[in-house]
MARTI-96875 format. One record per residue (C-alpha): x, y, z; residue in one letter; residue number from 1. Coordinates in nm, 2 decimals, always signed. Example, Ala and Ser with C-alpha at 12.3 -4.5 7.8 and 13.67 -1.06 7.14 Angstrom:
BEGIN
+1.23,-0.45,+0.78,A,1 $
+1.37,-0.11,+0.71,S,2 $
END
This chain:
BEGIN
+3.84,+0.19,+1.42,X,1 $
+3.58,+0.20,+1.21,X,2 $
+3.29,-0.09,+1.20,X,3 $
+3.22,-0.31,+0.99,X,4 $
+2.94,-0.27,+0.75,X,5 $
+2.71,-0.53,+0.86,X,6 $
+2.72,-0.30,+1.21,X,7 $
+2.69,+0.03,+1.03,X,8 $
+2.31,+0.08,+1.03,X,9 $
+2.15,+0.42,+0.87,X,10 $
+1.78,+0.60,+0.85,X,11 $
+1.67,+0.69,+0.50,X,12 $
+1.35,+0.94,+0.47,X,13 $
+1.16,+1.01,+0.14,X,14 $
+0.87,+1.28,+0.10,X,15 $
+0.67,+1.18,-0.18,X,16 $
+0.37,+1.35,-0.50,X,17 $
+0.16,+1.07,-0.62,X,18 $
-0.01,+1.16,-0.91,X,19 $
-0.35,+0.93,-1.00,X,20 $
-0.33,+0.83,-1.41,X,21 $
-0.63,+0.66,-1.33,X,22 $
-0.90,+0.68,-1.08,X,23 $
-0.83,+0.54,-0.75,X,24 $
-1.05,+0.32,-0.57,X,25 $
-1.03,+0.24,-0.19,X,26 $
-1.28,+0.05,-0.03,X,27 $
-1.43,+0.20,+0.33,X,28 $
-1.80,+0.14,+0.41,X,29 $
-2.04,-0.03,+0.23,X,30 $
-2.39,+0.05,+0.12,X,31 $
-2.61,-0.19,-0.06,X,32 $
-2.45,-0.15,-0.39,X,33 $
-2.24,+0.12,-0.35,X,34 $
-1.89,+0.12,-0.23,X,35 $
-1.80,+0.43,-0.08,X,36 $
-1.37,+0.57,-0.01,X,37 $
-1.26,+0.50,+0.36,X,38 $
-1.28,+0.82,+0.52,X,39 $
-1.13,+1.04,+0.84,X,40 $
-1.17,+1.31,+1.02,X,41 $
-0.97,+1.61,+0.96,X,42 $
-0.97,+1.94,+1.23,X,43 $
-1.02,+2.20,+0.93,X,44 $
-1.06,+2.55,+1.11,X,45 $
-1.17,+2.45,+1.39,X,46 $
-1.44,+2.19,+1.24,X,47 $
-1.42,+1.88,+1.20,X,48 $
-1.45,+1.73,+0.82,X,49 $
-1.47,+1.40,+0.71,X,50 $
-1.25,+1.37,+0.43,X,51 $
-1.16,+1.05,+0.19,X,52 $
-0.75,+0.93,+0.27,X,53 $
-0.57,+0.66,+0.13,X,54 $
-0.43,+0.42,+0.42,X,55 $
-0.08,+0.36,+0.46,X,56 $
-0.16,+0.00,+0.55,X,57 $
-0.27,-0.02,+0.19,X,58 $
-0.02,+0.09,-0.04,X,59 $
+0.28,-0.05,+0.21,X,60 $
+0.13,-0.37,+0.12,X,61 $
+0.17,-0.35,-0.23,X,62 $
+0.53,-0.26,-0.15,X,63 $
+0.56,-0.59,+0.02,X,64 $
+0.40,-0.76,-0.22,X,65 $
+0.72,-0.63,-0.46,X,66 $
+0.97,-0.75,-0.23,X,67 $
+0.87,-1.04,-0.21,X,68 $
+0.86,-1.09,-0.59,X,69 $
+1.20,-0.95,-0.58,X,70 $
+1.31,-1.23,-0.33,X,71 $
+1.15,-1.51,-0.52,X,72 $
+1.29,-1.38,-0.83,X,73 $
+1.70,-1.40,-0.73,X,74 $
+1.61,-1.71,-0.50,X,75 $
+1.40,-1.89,-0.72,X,76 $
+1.21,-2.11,-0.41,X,77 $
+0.86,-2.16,-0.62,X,78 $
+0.70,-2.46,-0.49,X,79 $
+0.99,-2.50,-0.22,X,80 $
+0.77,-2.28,+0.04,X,81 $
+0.47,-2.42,+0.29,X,82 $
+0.14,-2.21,+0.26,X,83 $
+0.24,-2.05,+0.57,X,84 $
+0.57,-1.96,+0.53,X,85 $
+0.46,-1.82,+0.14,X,86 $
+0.17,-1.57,+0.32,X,87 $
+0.42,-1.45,+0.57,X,88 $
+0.68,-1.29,+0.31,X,89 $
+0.40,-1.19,+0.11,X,90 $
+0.10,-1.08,+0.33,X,91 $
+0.29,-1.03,+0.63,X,92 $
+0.15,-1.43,+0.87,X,93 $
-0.11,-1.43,+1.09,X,94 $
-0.06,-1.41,+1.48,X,95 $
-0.10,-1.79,+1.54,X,96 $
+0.04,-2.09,+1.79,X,97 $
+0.36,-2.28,+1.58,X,98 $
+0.54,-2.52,+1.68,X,99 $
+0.89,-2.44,+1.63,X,100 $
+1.08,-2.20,+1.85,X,101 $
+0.98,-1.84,+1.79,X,102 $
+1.22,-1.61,+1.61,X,103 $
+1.40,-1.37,+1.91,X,104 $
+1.73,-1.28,+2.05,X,105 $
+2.05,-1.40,+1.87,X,106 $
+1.78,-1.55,+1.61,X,107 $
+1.59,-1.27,+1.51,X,108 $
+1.88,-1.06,+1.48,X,109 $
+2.06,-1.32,+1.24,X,110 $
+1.67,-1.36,+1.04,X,111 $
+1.70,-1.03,+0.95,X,112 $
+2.05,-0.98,+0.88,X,113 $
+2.02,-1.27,+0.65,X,114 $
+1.63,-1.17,+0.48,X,115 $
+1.57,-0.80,+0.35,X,116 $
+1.22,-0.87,+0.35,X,117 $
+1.22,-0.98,+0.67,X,118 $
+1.40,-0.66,+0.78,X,119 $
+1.22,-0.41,+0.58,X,120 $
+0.86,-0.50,+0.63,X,121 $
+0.82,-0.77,+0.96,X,122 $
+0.52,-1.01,+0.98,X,123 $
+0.33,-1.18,+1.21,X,124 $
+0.47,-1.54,+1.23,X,125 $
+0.38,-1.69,+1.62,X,126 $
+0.45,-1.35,+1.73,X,127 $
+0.45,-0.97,+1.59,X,128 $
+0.82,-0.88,+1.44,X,129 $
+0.83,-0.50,+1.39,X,130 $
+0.97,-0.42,+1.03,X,131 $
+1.20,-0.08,+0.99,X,132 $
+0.98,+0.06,+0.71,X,133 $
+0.73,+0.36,+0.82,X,134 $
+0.46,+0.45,+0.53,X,135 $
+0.26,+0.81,+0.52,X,136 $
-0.15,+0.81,+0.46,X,137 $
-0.18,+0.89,+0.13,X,138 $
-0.35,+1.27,+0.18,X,139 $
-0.54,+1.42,-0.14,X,140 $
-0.43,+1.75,-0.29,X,141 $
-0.82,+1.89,-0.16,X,142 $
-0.88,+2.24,+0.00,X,143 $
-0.98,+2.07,+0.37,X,144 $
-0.63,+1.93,+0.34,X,145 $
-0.45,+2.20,+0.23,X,146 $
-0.32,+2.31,+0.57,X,147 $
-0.14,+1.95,+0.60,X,148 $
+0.00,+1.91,+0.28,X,149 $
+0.09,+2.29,+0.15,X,150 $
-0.09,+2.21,-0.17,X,151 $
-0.45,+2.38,-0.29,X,152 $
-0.67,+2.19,-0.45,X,153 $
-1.07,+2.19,-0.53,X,154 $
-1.30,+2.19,-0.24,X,155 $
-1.31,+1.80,-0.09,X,156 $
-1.72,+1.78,-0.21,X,157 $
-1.59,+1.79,-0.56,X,158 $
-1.26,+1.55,-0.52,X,159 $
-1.49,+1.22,-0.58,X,160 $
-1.70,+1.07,-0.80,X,161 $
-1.91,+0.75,-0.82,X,162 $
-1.80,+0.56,-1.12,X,163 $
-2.13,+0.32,-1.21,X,164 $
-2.08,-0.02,-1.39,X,165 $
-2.35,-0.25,-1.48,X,166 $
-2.30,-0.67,-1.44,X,167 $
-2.51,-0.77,-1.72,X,168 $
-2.63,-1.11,-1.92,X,169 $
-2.39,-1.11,-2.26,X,170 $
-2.61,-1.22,-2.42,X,171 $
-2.87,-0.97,-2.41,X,172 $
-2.66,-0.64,-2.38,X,173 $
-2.32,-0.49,-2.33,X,174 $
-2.13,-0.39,-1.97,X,175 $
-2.18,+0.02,-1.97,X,176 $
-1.95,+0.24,-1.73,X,177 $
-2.09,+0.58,-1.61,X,178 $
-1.99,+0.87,-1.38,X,179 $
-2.22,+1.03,-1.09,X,180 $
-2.13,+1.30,-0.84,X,181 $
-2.08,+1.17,-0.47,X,182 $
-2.37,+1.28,-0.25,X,183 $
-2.22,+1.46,+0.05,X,184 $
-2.32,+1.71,+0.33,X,185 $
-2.14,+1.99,+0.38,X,186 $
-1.93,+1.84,+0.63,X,187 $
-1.83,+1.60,+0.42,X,188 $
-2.03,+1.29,+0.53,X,189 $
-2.21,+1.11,+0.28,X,190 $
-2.54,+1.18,+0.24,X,191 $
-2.74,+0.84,+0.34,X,192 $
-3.08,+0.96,+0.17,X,193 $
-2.95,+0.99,-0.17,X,194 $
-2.74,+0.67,-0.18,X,195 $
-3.05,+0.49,-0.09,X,196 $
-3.20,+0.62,-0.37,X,197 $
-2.93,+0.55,-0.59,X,198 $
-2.93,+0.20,-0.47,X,199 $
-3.31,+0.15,-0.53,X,200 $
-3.22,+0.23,-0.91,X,201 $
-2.93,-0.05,-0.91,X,202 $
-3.19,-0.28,-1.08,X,203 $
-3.15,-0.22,-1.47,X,204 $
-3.39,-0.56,-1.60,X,205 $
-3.35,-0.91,-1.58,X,206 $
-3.00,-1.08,-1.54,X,207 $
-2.83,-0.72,-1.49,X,208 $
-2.72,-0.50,-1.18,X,209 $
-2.59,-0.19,-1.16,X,210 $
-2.30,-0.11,-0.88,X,211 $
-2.14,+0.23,-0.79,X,212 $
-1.78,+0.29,-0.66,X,213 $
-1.66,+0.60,-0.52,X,214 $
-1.31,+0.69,-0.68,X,215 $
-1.05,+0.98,-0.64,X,216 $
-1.05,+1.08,-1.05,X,217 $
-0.76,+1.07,-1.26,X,218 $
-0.50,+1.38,-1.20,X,219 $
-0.54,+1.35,-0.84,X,220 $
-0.25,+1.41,-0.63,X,221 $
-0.17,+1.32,-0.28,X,222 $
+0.15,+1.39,-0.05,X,223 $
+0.29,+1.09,+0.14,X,224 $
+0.59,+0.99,+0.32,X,225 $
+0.82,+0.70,+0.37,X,226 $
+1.12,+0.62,+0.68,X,227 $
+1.34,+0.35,+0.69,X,228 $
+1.47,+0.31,+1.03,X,229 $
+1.84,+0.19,+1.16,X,230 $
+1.89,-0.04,+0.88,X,231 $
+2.24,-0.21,+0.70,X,232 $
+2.32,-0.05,+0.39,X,233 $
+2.22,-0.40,+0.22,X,234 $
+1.85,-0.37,+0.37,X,235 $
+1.89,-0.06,+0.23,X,236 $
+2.02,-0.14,-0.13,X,237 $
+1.70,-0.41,-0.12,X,238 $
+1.47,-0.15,+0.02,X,239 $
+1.54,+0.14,-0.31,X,240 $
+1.50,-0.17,-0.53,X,241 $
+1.17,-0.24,-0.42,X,242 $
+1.08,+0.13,-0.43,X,243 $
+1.24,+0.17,-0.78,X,244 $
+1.01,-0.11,-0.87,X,245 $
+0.66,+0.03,-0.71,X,246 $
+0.76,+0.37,-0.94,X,247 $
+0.77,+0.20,-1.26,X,248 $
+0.48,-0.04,-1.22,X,249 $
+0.34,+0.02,-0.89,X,250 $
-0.06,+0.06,-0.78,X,251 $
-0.22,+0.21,-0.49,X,252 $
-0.63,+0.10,-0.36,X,253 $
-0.82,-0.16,-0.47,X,254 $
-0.96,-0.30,-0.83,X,255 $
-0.67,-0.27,-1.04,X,256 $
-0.76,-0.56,-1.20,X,257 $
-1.02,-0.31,-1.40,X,258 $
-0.80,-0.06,-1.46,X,259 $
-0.79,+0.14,-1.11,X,260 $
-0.46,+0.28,-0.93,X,261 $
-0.24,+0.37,-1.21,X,262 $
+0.01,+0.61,-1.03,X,263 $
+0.30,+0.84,-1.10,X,264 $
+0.56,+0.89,-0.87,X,265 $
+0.80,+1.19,-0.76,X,266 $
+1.00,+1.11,-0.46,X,267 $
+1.25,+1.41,-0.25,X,268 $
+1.53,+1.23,-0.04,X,269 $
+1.51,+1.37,+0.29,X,270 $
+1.83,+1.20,+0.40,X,271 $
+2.12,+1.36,+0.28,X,272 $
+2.37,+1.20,+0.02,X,273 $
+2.71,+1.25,+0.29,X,274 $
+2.50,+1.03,+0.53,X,275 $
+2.43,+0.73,+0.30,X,276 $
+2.71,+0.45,+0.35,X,277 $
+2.78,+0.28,-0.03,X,278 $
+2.48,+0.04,-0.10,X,279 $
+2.59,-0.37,-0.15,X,280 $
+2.44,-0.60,-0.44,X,281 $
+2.17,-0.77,-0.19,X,282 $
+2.12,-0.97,-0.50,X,283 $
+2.45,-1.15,-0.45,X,284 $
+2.43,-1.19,-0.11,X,285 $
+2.08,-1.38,-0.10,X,286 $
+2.25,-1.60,-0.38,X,287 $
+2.57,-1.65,-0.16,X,288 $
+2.39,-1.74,+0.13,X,289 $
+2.11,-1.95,-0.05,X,290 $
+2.07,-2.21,+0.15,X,291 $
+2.06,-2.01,+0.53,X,292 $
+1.82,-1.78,+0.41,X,293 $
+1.54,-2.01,+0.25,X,294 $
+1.63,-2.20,+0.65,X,295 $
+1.51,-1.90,+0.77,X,296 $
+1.15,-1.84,+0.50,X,297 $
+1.12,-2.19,+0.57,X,298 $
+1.09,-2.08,+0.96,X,299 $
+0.84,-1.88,+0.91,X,300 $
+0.58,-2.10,+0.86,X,301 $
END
């Protein structure tokens, strides 16, 4: 007999090209005025390089940020949600003592059944609940990373650049952008000395200061990944939504608000088309079950 779809549960795998239309900022350490890319170390031959990466933490919470404006669009609950409850759709909670009866069991079960967002991307809300959605590092197209991703690229002391913006008095002069190489060592570490430097000329005159960010530069292109594990074809429906979404307007790193981020998708389906059960309007359902489901945000907090 075969189940019914609320039991049917599948695992959906993409392989994704990001392409950079605009440099892409993400912030790791911090040196006076200069804000440098979060970097790791890669094994590359045998040595081991330190090389700038995207982290999936970072670009999985912009696609939680979409879901839950997704959610809040077909539900319509603005100004319906405690502070708490708000943070933990869209930032994921914070591990903290509530008072209510934490979601497990029979509960949880029936949370995530009735929430997508819940189901896709967990949160922390009195305790840790695991979401089903797995996110790859972004990795750069650069030649130390060419033996993970299959792609060549320019040599990883050449994939950066410091972009250099001045904070200045309006009144006395205009803001001026300007781009510097990143000084690096030949094992890819930053070179300390000449960032000092760099930082002892930050200083342009009186009311103005200049400040340096390290950005991948536009027509960079990085591999990634995504897995969606054991999920209900409706989780599912919600989840290609969201990722529909995040390819037509979707950012990855930090200062967008100044133009940084600007992506292009291209995604491969790993998981192939006879495995993937007919996808339900998750739209509907939230409608039809209105009132359980905002029970259930509402419990979050």
């Amino acid at each position: 007999m075969k189940p019914p779809a609320s039991a049917v549960t599948v695992t959906a795998s993409w392989a994704g090209t990001l392409t950079a239309l605009s440099s892409v900022a993400h912030g790791g350490q911090t040196r006076g005025t200069i804000t440098l890319l979060r970097r790791e170390q890669l094994l590359v031959h045998g040595h081991l390089i330190h090389v700038p990466i995207v982290s999936g933490n970072s670009w999985r919470g912009r696609l939680r940020r979409i879901g839950e404006e997704l959610t809040r669009e077909v539900l319509g609950y603005g100004g319906e949600l405690s502070l708490a409850a708000a943070h933990a759709l869209r930032g994921g909670g914070s591990l903290v003592k509530t008072s209510g009866e934490p979601l497990s069991g029979s509960r949880l079960r029936q949370a995530r059944a009735l929430l997508p967002q819940l189901a896709v991307f967990g949160g922390a809300v009195g305790r840790t609940i695991d979401g089903a959605l797995q996110v790859g590092k972004l990795i750069p197209h650069i030649a130390e990373t060419e033996h993970l991703t299959g792609h060549p690229g320019p040599p990883g002391l050449g994939a950066t650049q410091l972009e250099s913006y001045t904070r200045v008095d309006d009144s006395t002069t205009a803001d001026v952008a300007t781009l510097t190489a990143t000084p690096l060592h030949p094992d890819g570490q930053v070179d300390e000395h000449a960032l000092t430097a760099l930082d002892e000329r930050c200083l342009t005159g009186a009311g103005s200061i200049v400040y340096r960010v390290e950005t991948f530069p536009a027509g960079t292109t990085f591999s990634t990944w995504l897995r969606l594990e054991r999920v209900t074809p409706l989780v599912l429906a919600f989840f290609t939504d969201v990722l529909a979404e995040f390819d037509a307007r979707g950012r990855v790193g930090g200062r967008v608000a100044i133009g940084h981020g600007q992506i292009r998708t291209s995604w491969e389906y790993i998981t192939r088309p006879e495995q993937l059960p007919e996808l339900p309007d998750w739209r509907a359902h939230l409608l039809a079950h209105r009132g359980e489901v905002l029970d259930v945000i509402k419990g979050l907090g």
